[in-house]
C-alpha positions as CSV (number, residue, x, y, z in Angstrom):
1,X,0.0,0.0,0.0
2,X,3.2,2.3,0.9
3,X,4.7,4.2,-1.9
4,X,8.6,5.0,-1.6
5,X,8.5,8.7,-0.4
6,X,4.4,8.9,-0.3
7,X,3.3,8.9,3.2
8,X,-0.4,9.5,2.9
9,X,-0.6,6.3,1.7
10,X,-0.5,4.8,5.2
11,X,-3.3,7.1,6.5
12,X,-6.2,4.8,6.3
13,X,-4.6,2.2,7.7
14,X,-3.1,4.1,11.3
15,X,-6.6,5.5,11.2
16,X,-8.4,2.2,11.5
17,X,-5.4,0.8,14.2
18,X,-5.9,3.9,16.2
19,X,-9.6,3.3,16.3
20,X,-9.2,-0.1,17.0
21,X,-6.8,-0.2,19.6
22,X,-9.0,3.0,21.4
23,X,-11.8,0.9,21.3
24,X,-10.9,-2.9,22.4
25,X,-6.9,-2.5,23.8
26,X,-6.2,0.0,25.9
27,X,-7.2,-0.5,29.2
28,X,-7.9,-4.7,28.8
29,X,-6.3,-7.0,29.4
30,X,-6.3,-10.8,27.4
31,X,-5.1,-13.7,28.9
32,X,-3.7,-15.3,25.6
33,X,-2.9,-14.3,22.0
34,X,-6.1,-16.3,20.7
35,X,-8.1,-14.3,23.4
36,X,-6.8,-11.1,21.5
37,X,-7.3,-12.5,18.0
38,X,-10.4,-13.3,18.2
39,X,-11.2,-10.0,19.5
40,X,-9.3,-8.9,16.8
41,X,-11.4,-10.5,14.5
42,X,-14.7,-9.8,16.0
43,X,-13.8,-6.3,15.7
44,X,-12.7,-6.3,12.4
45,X,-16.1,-8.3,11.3
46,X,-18.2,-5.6,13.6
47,X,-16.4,-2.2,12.2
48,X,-17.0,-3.7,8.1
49,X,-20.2,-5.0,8.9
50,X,-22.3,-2.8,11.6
51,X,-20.4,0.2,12.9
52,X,-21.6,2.9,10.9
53,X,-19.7,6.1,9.6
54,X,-21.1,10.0,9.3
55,X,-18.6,9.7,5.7
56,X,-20.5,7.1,4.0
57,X,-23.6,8.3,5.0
58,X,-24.7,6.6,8.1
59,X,-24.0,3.2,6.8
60,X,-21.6,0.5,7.6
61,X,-18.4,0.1,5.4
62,X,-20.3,-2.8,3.8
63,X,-24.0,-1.6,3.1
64,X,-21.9,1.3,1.1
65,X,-20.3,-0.7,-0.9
66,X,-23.2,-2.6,-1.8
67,X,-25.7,0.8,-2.3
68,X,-23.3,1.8,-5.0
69,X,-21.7,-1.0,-6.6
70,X,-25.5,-1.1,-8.7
């Protein structure tokens, strides 16, 4: 996704890990590494699929996607 000497292309991405480490790691604590991946994973399934964003319009990542892929 990086570019040699094109640091915007990262944005999206530290964006999304910010968010997700605001909202299921700070301040928790997992008793393994499959504790955290799956939390990961739930996360990652619940910010595509049901979080919703004021940029797309009050829809989730995914019902966006599908409203204008017609």
């Amino acid at each position: 996704m990086s570019r040699k000497g094109n640091c915007l292309d990262n944005s999206p991405m530290e964006n999304f890990f910010g968010i997700l480490k605001q909202e299921i790691y700070y301040g928790k604590t997992f008793r393994s590494f499959n504790e955290l991946k799956n939390c990961i994973e739930k996360y990652i399934k619940y910010y595509n699929e049901d979080r919703i964003k004021a940029k797309l319009g009050y829809l989730s990542p995914v019902d966006y996607r599908k409203l204008n892929a017609a």
